[in-house]
Structure formats: C-alpha cells, structure tokens
Jmol script that loads the backbone (N, CA, C; Angstrom):
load data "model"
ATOM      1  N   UNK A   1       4.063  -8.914 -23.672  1.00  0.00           N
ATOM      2  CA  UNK A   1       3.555  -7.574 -23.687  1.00  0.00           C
ATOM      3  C   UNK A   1       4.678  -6.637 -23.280  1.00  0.00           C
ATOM      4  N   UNK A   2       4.726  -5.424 -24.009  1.00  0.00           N
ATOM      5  CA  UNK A   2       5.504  -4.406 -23.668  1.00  0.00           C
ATOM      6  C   UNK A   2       4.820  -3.015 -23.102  1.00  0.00           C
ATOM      7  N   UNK A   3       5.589  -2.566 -22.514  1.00  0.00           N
ATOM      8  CA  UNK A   3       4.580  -0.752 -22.401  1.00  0.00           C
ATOM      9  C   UNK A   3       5.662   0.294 -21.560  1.00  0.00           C
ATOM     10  N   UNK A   4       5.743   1.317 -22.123  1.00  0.00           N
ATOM     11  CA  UNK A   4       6.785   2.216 -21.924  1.00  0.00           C
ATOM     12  C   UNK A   4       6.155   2.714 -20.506  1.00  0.00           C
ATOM     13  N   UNK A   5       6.932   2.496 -19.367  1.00  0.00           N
ATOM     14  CA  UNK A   5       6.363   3.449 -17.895  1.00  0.00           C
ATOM     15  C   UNK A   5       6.959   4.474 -17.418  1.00  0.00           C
ATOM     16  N   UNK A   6       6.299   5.355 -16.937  1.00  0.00           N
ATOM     17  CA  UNK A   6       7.386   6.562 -16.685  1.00  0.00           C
ATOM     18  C   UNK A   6       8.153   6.254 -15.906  1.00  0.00           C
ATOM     19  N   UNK A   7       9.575   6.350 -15.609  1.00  0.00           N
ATOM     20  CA  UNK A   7      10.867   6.026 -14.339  1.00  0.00           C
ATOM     21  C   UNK A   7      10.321   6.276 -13.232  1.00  0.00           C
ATOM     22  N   UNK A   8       9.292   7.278 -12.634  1.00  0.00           N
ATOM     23  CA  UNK A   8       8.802   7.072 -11.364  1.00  0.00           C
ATOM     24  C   UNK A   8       8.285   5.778 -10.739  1.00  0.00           C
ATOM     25  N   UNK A   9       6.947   5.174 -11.712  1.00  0.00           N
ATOM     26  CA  UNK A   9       6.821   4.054 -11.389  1.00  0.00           C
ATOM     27  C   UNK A   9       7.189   2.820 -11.734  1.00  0.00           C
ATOM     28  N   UNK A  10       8.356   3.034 -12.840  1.00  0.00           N
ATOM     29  CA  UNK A  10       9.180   1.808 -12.332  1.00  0.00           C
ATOM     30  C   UNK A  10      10.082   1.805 -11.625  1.00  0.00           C
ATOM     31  N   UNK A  11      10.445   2.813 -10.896  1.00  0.00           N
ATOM     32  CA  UNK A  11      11.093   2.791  -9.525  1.00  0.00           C
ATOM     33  C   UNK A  11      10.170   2.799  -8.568  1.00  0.00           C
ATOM     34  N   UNK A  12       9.088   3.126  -8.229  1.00  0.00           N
ATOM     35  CA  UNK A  12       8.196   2.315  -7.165  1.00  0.00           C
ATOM     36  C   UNK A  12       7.836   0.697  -7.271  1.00  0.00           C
ATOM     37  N   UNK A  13       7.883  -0.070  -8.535  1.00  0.00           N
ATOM     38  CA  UNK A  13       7.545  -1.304  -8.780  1.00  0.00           C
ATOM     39  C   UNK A  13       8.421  -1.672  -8.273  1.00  0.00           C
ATOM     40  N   UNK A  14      10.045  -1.098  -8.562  1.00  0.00           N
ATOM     41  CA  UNK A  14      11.369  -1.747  -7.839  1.00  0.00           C
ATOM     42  C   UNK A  14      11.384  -1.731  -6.609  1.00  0.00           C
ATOM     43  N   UNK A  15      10.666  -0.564  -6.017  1.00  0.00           N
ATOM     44  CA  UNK A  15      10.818  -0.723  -4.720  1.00  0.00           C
ATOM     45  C   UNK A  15      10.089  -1.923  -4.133  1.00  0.00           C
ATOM     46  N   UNK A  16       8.866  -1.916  -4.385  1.00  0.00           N
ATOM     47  CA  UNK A  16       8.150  -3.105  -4.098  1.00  0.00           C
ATOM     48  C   UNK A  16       8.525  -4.437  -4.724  1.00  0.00           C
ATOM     49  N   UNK A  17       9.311  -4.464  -5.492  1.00  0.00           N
ATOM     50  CA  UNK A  17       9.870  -5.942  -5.555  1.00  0.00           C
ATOM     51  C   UNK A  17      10.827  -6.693  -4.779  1.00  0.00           C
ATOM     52  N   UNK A  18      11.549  -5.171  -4.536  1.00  0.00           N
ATOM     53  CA  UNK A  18      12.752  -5.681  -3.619  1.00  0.00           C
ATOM     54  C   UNK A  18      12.353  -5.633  -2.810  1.00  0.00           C
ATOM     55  N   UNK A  19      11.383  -4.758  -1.445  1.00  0.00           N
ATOM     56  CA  UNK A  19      10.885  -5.245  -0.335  1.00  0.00           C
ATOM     57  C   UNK A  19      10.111  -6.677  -0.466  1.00  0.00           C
ATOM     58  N   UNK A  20       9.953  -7.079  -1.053  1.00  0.00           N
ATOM     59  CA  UNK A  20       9.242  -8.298  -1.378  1.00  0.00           C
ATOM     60  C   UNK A  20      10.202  -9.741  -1.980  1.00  0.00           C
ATOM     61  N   UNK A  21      11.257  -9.472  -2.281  1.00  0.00           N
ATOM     62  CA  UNK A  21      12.065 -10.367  -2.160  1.00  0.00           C
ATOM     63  C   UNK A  21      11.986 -10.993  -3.596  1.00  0.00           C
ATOM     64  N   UNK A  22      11.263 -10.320  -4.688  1.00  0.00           N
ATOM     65  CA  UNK A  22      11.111 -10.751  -5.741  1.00  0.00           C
ATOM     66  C   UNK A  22      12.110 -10.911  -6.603  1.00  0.00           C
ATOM     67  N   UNK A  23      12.556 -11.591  -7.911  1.00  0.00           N
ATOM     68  CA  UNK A  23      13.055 -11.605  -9.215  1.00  0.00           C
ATOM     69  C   UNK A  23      12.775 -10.884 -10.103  1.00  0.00           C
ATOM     70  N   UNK A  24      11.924 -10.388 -10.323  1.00  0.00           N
ATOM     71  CA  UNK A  24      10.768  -9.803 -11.591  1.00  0.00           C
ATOM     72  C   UNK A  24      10.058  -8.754 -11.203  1.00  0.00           C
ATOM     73  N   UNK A  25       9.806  -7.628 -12.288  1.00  0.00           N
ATOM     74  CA  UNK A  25       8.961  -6.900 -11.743  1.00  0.00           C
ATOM     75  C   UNK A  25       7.179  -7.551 -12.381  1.00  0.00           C
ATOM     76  N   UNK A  26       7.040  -8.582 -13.099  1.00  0.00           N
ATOM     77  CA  UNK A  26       5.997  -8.968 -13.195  1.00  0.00           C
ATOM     78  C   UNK A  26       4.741  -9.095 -12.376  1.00  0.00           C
ATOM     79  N   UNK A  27       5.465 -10.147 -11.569  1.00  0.00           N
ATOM     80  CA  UNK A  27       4.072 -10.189 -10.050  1.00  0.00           C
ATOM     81  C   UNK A  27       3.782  -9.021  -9.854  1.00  0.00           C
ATOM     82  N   UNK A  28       4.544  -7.874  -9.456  1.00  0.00           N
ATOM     83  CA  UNK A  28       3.868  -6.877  -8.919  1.00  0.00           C
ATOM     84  C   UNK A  28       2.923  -6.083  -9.915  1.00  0.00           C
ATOM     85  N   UNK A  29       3.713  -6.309 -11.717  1.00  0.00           N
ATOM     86  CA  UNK A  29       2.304  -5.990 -12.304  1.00  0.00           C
ATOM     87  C   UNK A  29       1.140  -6.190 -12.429  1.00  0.00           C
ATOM     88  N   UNK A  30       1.439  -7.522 -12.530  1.00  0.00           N
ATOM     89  CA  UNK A  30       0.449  -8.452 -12.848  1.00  0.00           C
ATOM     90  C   UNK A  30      -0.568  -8.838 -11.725  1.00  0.00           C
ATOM     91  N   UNK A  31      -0.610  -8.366 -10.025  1.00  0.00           N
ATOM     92  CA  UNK A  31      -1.482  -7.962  -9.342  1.00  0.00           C
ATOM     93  C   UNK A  31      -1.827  -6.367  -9.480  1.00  0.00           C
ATOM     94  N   UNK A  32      -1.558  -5.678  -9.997  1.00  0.00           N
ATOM     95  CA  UNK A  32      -1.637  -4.080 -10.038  1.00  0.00           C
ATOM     96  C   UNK A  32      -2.959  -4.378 -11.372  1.00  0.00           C
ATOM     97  N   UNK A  33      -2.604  -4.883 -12.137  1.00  0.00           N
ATOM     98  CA  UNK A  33      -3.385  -4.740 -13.032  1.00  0.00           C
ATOM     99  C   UNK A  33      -4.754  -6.110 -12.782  1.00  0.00           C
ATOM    100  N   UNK A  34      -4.642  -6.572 -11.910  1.00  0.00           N
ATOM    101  CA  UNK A  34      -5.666  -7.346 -11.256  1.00  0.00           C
ATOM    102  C   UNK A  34      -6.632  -6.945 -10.591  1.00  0.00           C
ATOM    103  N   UNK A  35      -5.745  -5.937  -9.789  1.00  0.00           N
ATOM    104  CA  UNK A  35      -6.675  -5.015  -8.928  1.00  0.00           C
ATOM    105  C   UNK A  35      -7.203  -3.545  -9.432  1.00  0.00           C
ATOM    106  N   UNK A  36      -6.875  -3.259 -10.468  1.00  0.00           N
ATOM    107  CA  UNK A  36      -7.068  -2.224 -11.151  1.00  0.00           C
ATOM    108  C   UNK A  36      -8.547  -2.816 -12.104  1.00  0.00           C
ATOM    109  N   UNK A  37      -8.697  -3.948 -12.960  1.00  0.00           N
ATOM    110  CA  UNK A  37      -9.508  -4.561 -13.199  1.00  0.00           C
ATOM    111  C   UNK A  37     -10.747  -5.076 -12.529  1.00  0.00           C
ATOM    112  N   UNK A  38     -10.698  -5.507 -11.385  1.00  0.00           N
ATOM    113  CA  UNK A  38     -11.554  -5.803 -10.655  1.00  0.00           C
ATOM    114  C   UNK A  38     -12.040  -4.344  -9.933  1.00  0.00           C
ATOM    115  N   UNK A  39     -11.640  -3.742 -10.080  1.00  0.00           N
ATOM    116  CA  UNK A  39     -12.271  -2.386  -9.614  1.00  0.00           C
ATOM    117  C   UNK A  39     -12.762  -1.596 -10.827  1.00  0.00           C
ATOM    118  N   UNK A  40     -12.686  -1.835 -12.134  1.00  0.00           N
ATOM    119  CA  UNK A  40     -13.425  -1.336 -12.626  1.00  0.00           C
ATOM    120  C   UNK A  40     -14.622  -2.226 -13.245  1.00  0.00           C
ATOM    121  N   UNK A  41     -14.767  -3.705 -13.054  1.00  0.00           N
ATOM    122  CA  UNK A  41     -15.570  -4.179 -13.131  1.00  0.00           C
ATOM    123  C   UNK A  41     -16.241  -4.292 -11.803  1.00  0.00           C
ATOM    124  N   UNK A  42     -16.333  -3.269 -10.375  1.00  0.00           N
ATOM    125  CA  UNK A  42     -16.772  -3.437  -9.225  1.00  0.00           C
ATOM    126  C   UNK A  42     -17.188  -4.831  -8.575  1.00  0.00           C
ATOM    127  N   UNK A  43     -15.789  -5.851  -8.783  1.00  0.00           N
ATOM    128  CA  UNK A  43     -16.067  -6.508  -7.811  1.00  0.00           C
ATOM    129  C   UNK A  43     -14.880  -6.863  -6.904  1.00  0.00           C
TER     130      UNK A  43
END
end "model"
wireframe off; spacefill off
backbone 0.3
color backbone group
C-alpha cells in the first residue's frame, strides 16, 4: 500500500519511531490505523 502524507505527519511518525527505537515507519502506522478502526467500529 501507498498513500501520499502531508510532511507534518510524516515527521511526527518519525518522531515516534525514533523515540521508539524503530526501523520503519510501519508499526507506528499500522497501530494508528488500528486504533483509528477500532474506534470507529466502537470497540
């Protein structure tokens, strides 16, 4: 999957990857959009 993000938040994803010690900015999508999901299916 691809998707164009505005430079703000992929410089907040960076930030949170690198406080986090990550490789990838994946994980941090890929819970963003976990929790973004489960909140619109309210659970």
């Amino acid at each position: 999957m691809q998707a164009d993000l505005p430079g703000e938040l992929v410089a907040a994803i960076d930030r949170l990857k690198d406080d986090a010690g990550l490789r990838g900015r994946a994980p941090i999508i890929e819970e963003a959009l976990r929790f973004y999901i489960e909140a619109k299916q309210g659970t």
